[in-house]
C-alpha positions as CSV (number, residue, x, y, z in Angstrom):
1,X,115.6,93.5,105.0
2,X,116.5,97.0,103.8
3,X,115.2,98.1,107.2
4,X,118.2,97.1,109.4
5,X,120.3,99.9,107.4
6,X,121.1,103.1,109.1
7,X,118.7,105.5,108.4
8,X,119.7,109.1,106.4
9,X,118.8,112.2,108.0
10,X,115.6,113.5,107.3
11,X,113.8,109.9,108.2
12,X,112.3,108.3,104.9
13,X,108.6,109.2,103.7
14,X,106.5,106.8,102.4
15,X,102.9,107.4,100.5
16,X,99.9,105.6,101.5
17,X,97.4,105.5,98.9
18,X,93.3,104.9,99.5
19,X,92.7,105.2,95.6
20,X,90.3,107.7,96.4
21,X,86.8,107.8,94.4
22,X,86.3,111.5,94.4
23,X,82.5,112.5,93.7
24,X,81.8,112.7,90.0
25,X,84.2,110.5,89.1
26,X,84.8,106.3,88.8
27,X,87.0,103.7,90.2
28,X,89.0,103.9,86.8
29,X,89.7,107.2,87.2
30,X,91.1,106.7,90.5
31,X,93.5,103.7,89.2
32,X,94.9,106.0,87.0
33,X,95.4,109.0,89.5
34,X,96.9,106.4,91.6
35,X,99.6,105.5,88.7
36,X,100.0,108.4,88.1
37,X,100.9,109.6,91.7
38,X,103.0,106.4,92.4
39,X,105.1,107.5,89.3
40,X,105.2,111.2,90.8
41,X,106.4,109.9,94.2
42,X,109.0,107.9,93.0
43,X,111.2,110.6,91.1
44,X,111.0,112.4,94.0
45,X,112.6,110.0,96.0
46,X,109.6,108.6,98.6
47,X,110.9,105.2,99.5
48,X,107.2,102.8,99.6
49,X,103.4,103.0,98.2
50,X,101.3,100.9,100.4
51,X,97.4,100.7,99.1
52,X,95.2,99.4,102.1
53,X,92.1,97.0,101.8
54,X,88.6,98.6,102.6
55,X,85.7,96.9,101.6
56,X,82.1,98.2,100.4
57,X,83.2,101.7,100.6
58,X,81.9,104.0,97.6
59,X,85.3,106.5,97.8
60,X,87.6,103.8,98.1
61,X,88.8,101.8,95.3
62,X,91.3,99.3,96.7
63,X,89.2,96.6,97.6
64,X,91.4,94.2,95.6
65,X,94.7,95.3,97.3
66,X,96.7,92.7,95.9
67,X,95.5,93.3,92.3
68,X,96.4,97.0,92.5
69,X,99.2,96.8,93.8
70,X,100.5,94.4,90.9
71,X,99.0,97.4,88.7
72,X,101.6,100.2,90.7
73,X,104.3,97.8,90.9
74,X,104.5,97.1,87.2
75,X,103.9,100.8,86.2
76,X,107.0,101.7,88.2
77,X,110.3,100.9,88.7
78,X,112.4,101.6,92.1
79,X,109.7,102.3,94.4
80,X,108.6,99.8,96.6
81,X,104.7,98.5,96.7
82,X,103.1,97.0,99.0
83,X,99.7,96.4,101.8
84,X,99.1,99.0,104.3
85,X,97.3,96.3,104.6
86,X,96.1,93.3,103.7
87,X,93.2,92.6,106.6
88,X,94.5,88.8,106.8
89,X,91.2,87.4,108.7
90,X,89.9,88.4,105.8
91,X,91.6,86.0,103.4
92,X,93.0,82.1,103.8
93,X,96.7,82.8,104.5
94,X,97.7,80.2,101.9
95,X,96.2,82.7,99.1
96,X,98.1,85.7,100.3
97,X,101.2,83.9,100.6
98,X,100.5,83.0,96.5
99,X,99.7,86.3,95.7
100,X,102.6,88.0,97.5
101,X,104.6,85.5,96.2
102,X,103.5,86.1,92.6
103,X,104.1,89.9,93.5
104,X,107.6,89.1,94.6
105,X,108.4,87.0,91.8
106,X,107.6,89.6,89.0
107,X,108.7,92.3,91.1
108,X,111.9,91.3,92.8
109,X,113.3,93.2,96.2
110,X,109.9,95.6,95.9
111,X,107.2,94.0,97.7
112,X,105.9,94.8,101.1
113,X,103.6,92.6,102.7
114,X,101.7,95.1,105.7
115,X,99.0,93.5,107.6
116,X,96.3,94.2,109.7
117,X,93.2,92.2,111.3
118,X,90.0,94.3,111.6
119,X,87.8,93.1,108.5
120,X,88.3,96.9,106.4
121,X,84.5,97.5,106.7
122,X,81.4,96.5,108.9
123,X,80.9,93.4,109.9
124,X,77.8,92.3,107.5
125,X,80.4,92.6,104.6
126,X,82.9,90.8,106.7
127,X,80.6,87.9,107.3
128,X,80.3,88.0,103.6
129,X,83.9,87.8,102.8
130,X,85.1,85.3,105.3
131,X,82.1,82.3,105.3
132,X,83.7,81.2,108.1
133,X,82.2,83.4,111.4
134,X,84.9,82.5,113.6
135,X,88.2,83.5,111.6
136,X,88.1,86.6,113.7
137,X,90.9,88.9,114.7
138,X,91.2,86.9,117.7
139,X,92.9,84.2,115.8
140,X,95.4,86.6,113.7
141,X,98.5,85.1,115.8
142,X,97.7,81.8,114.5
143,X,96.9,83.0,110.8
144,X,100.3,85.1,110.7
145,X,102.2,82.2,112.1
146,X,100.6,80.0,109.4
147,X,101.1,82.7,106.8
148,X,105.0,83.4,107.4
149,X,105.1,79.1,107.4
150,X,104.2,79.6,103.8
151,X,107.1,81.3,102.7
152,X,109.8,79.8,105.4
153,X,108.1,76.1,105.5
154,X,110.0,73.6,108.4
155,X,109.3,70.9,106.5
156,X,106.2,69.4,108.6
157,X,103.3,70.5,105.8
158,X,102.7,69.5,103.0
159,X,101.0,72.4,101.5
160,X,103.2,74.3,99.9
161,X,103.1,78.4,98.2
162,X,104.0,78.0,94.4
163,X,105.5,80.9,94.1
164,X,105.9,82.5,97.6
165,X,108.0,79.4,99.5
166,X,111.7,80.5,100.5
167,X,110.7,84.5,99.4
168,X,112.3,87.1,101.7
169,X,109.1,89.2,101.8
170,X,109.6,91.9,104.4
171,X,105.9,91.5,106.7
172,X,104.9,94.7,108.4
173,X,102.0,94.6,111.2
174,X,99.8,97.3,111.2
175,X,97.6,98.3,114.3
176,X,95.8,101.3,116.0
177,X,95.7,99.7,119.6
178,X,98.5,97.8,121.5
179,X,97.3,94.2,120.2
180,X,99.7,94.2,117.2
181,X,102.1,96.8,118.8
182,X,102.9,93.8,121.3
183,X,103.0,90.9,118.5
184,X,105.1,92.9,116.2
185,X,107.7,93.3,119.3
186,X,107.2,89.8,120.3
187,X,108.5,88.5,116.3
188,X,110.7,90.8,116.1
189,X,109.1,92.6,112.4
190,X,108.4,96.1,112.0
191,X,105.5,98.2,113.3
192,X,103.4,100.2,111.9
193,X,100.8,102.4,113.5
194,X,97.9,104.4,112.0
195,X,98.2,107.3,114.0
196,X,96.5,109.0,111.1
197,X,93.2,108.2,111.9
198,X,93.9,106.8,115.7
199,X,96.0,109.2,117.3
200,X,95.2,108.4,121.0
201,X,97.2,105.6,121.4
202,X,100.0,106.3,119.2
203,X,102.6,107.0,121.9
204,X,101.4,103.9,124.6
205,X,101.8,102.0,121.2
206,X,105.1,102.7,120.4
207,X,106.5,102.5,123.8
208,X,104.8,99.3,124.0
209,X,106.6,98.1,120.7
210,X,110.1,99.0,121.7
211,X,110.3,98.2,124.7
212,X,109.3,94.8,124.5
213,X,110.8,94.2,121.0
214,X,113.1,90.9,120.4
215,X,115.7,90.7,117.9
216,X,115.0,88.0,114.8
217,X,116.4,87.3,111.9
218,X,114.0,90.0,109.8
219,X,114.9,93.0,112.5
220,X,117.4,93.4,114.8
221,X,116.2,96.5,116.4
222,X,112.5,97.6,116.6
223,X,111.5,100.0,113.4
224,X,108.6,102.3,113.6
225,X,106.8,104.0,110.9
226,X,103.5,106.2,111.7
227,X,100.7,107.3,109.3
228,X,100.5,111.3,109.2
229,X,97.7,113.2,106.8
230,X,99.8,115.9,104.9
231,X,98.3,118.3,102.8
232,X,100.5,121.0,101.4
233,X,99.8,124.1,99.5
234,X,101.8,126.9,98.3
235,X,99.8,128.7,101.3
236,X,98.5,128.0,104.5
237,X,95.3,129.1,103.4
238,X,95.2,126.9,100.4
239,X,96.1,124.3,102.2
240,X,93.6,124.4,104.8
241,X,90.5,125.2,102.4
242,X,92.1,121.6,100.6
243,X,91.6,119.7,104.5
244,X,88.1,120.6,104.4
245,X,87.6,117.3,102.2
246,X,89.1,115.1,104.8
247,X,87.2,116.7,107.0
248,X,83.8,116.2,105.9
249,X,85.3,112.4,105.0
250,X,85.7,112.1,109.1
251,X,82.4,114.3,109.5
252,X,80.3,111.3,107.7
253,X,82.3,108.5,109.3
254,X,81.2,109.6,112.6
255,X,77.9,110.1,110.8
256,X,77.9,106.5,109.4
257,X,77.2,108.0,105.9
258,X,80.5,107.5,104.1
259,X,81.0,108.1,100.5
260,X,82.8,109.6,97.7
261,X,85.4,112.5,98.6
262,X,83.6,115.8,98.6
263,X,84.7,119.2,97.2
264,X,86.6,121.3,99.5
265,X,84.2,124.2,100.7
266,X,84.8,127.8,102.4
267,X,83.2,127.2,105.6
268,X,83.7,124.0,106.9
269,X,82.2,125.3,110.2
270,X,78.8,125.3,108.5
271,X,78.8,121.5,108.2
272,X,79.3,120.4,111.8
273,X,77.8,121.1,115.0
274,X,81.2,122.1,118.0
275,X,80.3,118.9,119.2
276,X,81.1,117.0,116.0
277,X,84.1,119.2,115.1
278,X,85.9,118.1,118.8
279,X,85.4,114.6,117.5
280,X,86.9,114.7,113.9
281,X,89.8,117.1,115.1
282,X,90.5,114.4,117.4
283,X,90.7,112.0,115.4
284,X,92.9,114.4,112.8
285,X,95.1,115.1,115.3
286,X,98.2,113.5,113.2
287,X,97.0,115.7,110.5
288,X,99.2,118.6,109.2
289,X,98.5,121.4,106.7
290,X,100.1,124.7,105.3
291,X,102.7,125.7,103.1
292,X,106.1,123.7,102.9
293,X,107.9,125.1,105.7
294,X,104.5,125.3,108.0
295,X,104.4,121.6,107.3
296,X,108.0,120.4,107.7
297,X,108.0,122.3,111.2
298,X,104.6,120.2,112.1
299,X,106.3,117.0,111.2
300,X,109.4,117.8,113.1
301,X,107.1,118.4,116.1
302,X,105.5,114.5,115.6
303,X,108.9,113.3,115.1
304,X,110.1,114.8,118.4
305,X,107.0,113.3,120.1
306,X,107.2,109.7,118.2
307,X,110.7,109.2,117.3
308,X,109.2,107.3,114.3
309,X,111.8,105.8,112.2
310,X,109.6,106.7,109.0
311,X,106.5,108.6,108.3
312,X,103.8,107.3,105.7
313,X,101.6,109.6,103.8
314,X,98.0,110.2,103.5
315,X,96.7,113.2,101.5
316,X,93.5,113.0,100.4
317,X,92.4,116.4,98.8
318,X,89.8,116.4,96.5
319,X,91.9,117.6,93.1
320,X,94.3,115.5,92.1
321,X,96.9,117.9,90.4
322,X,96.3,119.6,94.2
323,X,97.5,116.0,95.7
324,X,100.7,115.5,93.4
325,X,101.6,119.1,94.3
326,X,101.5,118.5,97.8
327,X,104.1,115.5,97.8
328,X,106.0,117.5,96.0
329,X,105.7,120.3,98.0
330,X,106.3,117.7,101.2
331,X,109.6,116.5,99.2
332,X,111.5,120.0,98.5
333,X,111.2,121.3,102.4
334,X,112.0,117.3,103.5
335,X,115.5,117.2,101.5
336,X,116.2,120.7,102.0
């Protein structure tokens, strides 16, 4: 794994996509923004595009991460693709081990396989994609360990992942609490944490991790990466009147009325009652906007705090030639 190399100076960004369904516009629309943005990313040097699972969510398009992610991969050619994440209760681990291992096979040394274990959605649609009531996140440890057996078999099963079996598919665990902080620690695999949306218990989390991380033979010293919201503008101004579509995202989470992205609008102030704008700058709190240089100084602060050993990318603005500006934006100050 390409993560045991010394890491260059800045720390690596990555880009983590939602395939955003902006309103006024279709799922096919957003594959192609998505293509086109992974293409973007990749001259300018980001080192990963994960796509994460959500389910029955009108402004998200990735419900068939796997699929999509065999769409980026073969549109590309250096980057690496991958799950941030495949929600594994979701799914019989023998099928993800097929379709990474598919991945893998047509896209050799690119494939990252991140993996979480809420369901991606409520749990009506959960019930509806499992059958099975009881494959719950409780049981993730046992559907990881059976997952990994997949690809590294000890001989004892007789099922076998055609392709996927003796693949070197680097397996991330994503988490927004401590359960997956410890179990990523425990294995010895790398840790991801989704501080974008979950800021509170970023740093317990990532003490957690490293402190009681074991060496293996995919790691040999606990690696890091956190989930940050960038949006960059050639001003701060423009920059923050792009945030108000996150914004009012958050605003009808907490709301329980998702839906498609939303325009950016002049007073976001109007929208929310104080009480409502605590909560969803709360929940921003890993979120950082302005101009290049307002930006890099933000993300040096994180880094200070986190010590991540990589930062993955959320911007989710509401135009997309705004969006590809911003990473590129994010990559001139970076490498400066």
């Amino acid at each position: 794994m390409n993560e045991n190399l010394p890491q260059s100076n800045p720390i690596p960004l990555s880009v983590l996509d939602l395939a955003p369904i902006v309103e006024g516009s279709n799922a096919g629309q957003s594959f192609q923004n998505s293509v086109e943005l992974a293409r973007h990313v990749e001259k300018l040097g980001y080192k990963r595009f994960w796509l994460a699972e959500h389910h029955n969510m009108t402004g998200i398009a990735s419900s068939a991460t796997s699929v999509v992610i065999g769409h980026i991969a073969g549109a590309t050619t250096t980057i690496r693709v991958g799950s941030g994440g495949i929600m594994l209760p979701n799914h019989a681990p023998l099928v993800i081990a097929e379709q990474f291992g598919t991945l893998e096979t047509l896209y050799p040394g690119r494939i990252d396989l991140g993996l979480g274990r809420a369901p991606g959605s409520d749990q009506l649609t959960a019930a509806a994609l499992r059958r099975d009531r009881s494959s719950g996140g409780e049981h993730f440890p046992q559907q990881l360990a059976e997952l990994r057996s997949y690809f590294h078999p000890d001989g004892t099963t007789k099922v076998r992942a055609v392709p996927g079996e003796g693949l070197n598919i680097p397996i991330w665990l994503l988490g927004s609490s401590g359960f997956s902080a410890k179990l990523s620690a425990e294995l010895g695999l790398p840790f991801a944490f989704a501080s974008h949306f979950s800021p509170d218990y970023t740093l317990p989390a990532l003490e957690l991790y490293r402190r009681q991380f074991k060496p293996s033979d995919a790691l040999h010293q606990p690696y890091a990466m956190i989930g940050v919201n960038v949006i960059a503008a050639d001003s701060d101004e423009e920059a923050e009147f792009l945030a108000t579509s996150l914004q009012q995202q958050f605003l009808n989470l907490i709301r329980g009325n998702p839906g498609k992205m939303k325009p950016p609008v002049e007073d976001i102030d109007s929208l929310w009652s104080p009480y409502e704008k605590q909560i969803v700058q709360q929940q921003l709190r890993y979120t950082v906007t302005g101009s290049g240089e307002t930006v890099k100084a933000k993300l040096q602060q994180i880094l200070e705090e986190t010590n991540a050993d990589e930062l993955i990318v959320n911007t989710s603005v509401y135009n997309h030639q705004a969006r590809l500006r911003s990473f590129e934006i994010l990559a001139e100050v970076w490498n400066k």
